[in-house]
Structure formats: C-alpha cells, structure tokens
C-alpha positions in Angstrom: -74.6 -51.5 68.8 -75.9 -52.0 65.4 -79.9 -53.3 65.3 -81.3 -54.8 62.3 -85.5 -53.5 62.3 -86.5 -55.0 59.0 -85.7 -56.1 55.4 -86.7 -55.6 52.2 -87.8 -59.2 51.4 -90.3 -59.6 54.8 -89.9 -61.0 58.1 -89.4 -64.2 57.1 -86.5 -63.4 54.9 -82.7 -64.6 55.8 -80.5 -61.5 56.6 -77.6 -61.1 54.9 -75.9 -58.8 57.1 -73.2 -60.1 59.3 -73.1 -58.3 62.8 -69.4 -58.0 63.6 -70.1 -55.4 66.7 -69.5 -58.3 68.5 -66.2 -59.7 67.3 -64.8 -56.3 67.0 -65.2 -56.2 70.8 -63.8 -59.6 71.8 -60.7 -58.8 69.0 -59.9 -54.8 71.2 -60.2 -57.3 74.6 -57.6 -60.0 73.2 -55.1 -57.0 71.9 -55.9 -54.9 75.6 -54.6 -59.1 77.1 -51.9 -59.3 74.9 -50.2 -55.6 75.6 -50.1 -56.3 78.9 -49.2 -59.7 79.2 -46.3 -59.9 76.1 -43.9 -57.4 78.3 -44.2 -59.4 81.4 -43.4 -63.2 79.2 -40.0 -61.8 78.0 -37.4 -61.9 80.0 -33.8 -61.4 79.3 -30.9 -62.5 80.9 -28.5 -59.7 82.1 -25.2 -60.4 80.2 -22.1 -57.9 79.8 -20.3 -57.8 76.5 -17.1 -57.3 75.9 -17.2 -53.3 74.1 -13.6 -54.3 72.4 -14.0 -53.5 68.1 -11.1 -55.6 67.3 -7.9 -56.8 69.4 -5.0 -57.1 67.6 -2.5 -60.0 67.7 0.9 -60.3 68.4 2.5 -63.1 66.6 5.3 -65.2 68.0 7.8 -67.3 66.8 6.9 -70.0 68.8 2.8 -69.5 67.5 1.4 -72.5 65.1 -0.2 -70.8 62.1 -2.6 -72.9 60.1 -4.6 -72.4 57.0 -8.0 -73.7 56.7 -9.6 -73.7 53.0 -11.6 -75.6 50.5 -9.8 -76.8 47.6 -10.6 -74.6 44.4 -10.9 -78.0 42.3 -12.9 -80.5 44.8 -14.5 -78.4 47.2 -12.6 -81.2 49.8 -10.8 -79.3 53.6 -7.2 -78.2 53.0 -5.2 -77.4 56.0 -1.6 -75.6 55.5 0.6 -75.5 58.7 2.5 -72.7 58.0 2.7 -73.6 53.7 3.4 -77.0 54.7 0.2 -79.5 53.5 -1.3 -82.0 55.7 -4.2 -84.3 56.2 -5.8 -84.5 59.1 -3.3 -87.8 60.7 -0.7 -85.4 59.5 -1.7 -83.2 61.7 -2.6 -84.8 64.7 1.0 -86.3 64.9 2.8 -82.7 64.4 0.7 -81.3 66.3 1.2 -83.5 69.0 4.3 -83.9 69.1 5.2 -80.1 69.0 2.8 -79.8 72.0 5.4 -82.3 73.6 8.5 -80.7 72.9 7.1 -77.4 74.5 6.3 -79.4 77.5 9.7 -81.0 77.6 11.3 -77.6 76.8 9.0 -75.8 79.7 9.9 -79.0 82.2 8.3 -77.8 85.8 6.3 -74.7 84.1 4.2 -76.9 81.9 1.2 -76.5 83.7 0.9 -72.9 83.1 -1.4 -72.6 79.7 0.0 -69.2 79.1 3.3 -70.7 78.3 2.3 -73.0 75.6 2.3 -71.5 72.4 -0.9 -70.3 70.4 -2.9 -71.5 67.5 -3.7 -68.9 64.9 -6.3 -70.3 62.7 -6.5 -68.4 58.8 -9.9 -69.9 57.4 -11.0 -68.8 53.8 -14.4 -66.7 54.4 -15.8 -69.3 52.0 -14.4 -72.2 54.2 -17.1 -74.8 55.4 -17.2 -74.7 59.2 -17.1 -78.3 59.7 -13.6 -77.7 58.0 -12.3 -75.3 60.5 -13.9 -76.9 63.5 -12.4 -80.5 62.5 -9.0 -78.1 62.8 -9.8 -76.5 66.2 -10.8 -80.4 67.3 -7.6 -81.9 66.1 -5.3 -79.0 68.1 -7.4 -79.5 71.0 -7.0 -83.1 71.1 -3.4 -82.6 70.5 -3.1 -80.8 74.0 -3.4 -76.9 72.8 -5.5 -74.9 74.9 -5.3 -71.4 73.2 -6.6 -71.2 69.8 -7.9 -68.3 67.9 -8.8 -66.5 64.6 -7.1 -64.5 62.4 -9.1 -62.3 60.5 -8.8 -59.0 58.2 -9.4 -55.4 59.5 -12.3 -53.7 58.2 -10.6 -51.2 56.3 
C-alpha cells in the first residue's frame, strides 16, 4: 500500500496525488467475478448440423422452375416461370391450377407430398428477399409443399 508522509507545501496543503491502490484492488476482484461467472451464463443449445457441402438436384420434367430478379431498369420483382413473365395474380392462378391437375392426375395418391412436383427457385444474388419470399408465399399458398433453391457451385 502506498502512504503519503508529507508534502512540499505543509501540512495544511491539498494533495495532489490520487491513491488508486484501492481501485486497482476492487478492478482484479470484479475481473476474478467475471472469469468465473461468464462461463457458467452461456449456455448453448446442443444442435446437430447437417455436414452435407452441397446436394445436387435432379431436375424433372414435371418440376416448376421460376426466376426471381429485380428489373435492371426499375429496381421492381420480376418473376419468370420457366421464360414465361408473370405478375404476382399470374402466378397464383398457374400455379394453382397446375397444383390441381397434379392432384387430379395422382387421384387416390394425392396425399403423398413426395408425389407433387417441386419448386426450383433461380433468384439473382442481387434479388431483394422480400422478392423471393413473396415467390415462396405465393407457391405455398397455391398448395406446393416442396420448394427449394437453385444455386451455382463454387467452382
């Protein structure tokens, strides 16, 4: 501990010395607290994650491919099904109705989602999300289960 015997100016002089003994002892007691008690606040939740790079996609006839970008000109969602144009009614009512025709096509079967075909989803990496999500929304509410991404391999 430091001790302060005198100063140049008298007794009766103000120090100007700050004693930090003190708070250099309360600071090593908080970081001694906080060691021990930061491992025992963070908990995780034991999760296992798939350990799969990449799986690769077989396309089928019977697949709906879509094409989600922003227009080069207004910035607005454009959605291609197959090269085919659509706005979003568009695409609800195709949509629906070719979920309908698989239905009628697979009669007794058409409870198995597995049957149905699939949605593959091409969205431009510069695509807004509320662009592709309106898409997934739409084919959803049009009865398709599966729908996915196509993306690029890393090459």
């Amino acid at each position: 501990m430091a001790m302060s015997v005198g100063a140049e100016g008298g007794d009766d002089a103000p120090m100007n010395e700050i004693n930090t003994t003190p708070l250099v002892d309360v600071m090593l007691v908080l970081l001694i607290i906080f060691l021990i008690a930061v491992p025992v606040v963070i908990k995780t939740v034991e999760v296992n994650l798939p350990k799969i790079s990449f799986q690769p996609t077989t396309s089928k006839a019977e697949n709906v491919i879509l094409t989600v970008r922003n227009s080069p000109a207004t910035g607005a969602c454009e959605v291609y099904w197959n090269a085919t144009k659509m706005n979003s009614t568009e695409l609800l009512t195709r949509a629906a109705a070719r979920f309908k025709a698989e239905a009628d096509r697979l009669g007794p079967d058409a409870t198995d989602p597995e049957l149905f075909p699939e949605v593959h989803i091409r969205g431009d990496q510069r695509t807004q999300y509320r662009c592709i999500g309106g898409v997934v929304s739409i084919m959803q509410s049009a009865g398709f289960i599966r729908v996915g991404f196509i993306s690029s391999p890393v090459m």
